[in-house]
C-alpha positions as CSV (number, residue, x, y, z in Angstrom):
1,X,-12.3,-16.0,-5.5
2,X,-11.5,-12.4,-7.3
3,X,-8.4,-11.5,-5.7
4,X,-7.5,-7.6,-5.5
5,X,-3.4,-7.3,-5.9
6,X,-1.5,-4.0,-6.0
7,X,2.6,-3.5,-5.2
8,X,5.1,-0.6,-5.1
9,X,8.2,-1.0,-7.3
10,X,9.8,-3.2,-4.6
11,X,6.7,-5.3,-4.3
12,X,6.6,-6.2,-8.2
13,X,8.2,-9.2,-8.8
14,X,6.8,-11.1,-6.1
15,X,3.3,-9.2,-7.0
16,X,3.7,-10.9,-10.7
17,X,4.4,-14.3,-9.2
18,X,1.6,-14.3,-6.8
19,X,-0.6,-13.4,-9.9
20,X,0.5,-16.5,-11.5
21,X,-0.5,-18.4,-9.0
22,X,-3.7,-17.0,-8.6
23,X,-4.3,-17.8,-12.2
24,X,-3.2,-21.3,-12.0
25,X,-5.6,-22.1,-8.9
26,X,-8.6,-21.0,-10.4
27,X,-8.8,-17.1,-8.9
28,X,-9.8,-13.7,-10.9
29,X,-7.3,-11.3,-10.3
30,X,-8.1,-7.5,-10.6
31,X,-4.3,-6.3,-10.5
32,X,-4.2,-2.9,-9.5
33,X,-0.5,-1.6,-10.1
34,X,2.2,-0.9,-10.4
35,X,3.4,-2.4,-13.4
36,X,7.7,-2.2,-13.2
37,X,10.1,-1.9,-11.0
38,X,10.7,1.6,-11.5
39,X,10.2,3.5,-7.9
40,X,6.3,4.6,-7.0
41,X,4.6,5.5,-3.8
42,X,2.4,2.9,-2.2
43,X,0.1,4.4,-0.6
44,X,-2.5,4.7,-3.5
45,X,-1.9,1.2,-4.8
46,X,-2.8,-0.5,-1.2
47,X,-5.7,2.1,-1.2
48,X,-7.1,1.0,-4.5
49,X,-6.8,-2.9,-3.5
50,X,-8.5,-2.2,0.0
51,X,-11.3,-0.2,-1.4
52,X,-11.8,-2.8,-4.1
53,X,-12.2,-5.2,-1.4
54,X,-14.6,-2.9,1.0
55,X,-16.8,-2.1,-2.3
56,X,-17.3,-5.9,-3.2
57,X,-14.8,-5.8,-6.5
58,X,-13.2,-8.4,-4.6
59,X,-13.2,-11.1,-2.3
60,X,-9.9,-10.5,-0.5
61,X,-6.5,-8.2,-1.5
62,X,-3.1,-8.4,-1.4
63,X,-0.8,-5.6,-1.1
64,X,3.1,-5.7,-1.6
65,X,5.8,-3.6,-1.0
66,X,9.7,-4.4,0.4
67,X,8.7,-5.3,3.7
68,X,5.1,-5.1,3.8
69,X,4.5,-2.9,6.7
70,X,3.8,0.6,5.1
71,X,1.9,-1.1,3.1
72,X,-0.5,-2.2,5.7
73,X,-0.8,0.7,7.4
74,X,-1.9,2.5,3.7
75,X,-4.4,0.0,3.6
76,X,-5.9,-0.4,6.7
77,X,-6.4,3.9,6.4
78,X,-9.6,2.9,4.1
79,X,-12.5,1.9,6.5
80,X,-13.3,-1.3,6.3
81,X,-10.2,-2.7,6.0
82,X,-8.5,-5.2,8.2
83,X,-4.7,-5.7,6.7
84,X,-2.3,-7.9,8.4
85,X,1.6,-8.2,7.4
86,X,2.3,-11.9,7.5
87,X,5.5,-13.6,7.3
88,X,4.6,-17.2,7.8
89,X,1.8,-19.6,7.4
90,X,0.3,-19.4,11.0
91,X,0.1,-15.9,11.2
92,X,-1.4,-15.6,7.6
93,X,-4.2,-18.5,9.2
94,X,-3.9,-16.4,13.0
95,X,-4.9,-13.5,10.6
96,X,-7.7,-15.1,9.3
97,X,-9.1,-17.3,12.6
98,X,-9.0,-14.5,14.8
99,X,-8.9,-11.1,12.9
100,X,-10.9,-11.7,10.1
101,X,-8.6,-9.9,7.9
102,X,-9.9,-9.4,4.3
103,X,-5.9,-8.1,3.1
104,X,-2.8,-9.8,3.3
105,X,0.2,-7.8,3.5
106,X,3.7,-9.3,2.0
107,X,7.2,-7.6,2.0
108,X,9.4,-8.7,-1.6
109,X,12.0,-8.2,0.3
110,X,11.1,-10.5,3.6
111,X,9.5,-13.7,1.7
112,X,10.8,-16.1,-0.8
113,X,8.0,-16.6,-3.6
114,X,8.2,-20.5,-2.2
115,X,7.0,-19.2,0.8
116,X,4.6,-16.0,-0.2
117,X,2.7,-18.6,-1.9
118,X,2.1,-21.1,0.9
119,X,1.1,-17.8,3.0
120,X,-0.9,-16.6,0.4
121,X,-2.5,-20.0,0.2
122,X,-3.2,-20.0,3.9
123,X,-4.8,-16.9,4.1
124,X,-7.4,-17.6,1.4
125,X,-8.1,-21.6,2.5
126,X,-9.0,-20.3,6.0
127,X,-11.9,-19.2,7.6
128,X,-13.0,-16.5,10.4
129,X,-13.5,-18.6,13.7
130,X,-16.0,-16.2,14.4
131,X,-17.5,-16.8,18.2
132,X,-15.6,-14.9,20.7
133,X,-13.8,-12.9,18.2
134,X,-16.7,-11.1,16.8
135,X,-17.0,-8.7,19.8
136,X,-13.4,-7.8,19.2
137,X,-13.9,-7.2,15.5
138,X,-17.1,-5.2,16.2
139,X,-15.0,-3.0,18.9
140,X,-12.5,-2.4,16.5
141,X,-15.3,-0.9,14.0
142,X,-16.2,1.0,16.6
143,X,-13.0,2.4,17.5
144,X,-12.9,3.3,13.4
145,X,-16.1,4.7,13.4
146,X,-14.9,6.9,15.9
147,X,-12.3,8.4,14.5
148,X,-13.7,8.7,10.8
149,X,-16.7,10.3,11.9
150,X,-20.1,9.5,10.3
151,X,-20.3,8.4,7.1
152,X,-16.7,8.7,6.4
């Protein structure tokens, strides 16, 4: 899979680990920033992964920050997007059953690498259930449509 990763500063090293082990199982990384530790915004990192995802570059994303939240929210501002901040396994595979989300959110300062890997793993391994779920992600597209407008 080609994997879209971006982080703020607090997001780094856990962002470097997890593009380790994508490497190691077999995945193309496009690592979108930031590169250190020193302090950056977020915003435009977690929009850069989600519209790499929404514009094919990649298959899924991954966005990092200290706990992950703010980072969600940036990305799921770019249409298209369906971010979810996981903490454990089963929500990365809830995320994935019943949400179809195409970026995983992870907070450096929430996880242990140990266990940002296994959620990591989760969320790629697993599948959309599709079925009764898809009405639910089409009204959710709606409800974006909506408020982007047209086009947007």
């Amino acid at each position: 899979m080609r994997i879209a990763i971006a982080s703020d500063h607090a997001g780094f090293i856990l962002k470097s680990a997890l593009v380790s082990w994508l490497h190691e199982h077999g995945h193309e990384v496009l690592d979108l920033g930031t590169t250190s530790t020193e302090p950056v915004d977020y915003p435009g990192f977690c929009a850069a992964a989600g519209r790499a995802v929404v514009g094919g570059r990649a298959d899924a994303g991954v966005v990092l920050g200290g706990s992950g939240q703010g980072e969600a929210i940036a990305a799921n501002k770019v249409r298209g997007v369906r971010a979810a901040l996981c903490h454990d396994e089963l929500t990365a595979r809830l995320a994935r059953q019943h949400n179809d989300a195409n970026v995983l959110s992870l907070g450096g300062r929430l996880v242990s690498e140990y266990v940002a890997c296994g959620v990591l793993e989760a969320f790629l391994s697993t599948d959309f259930e599709g079925g009764r779920h898809v009405a639910r992600i089409e009204q959710v597209a709606t409800i974006e449509a909506e408020e982007c407008g047209p086009g947007s």
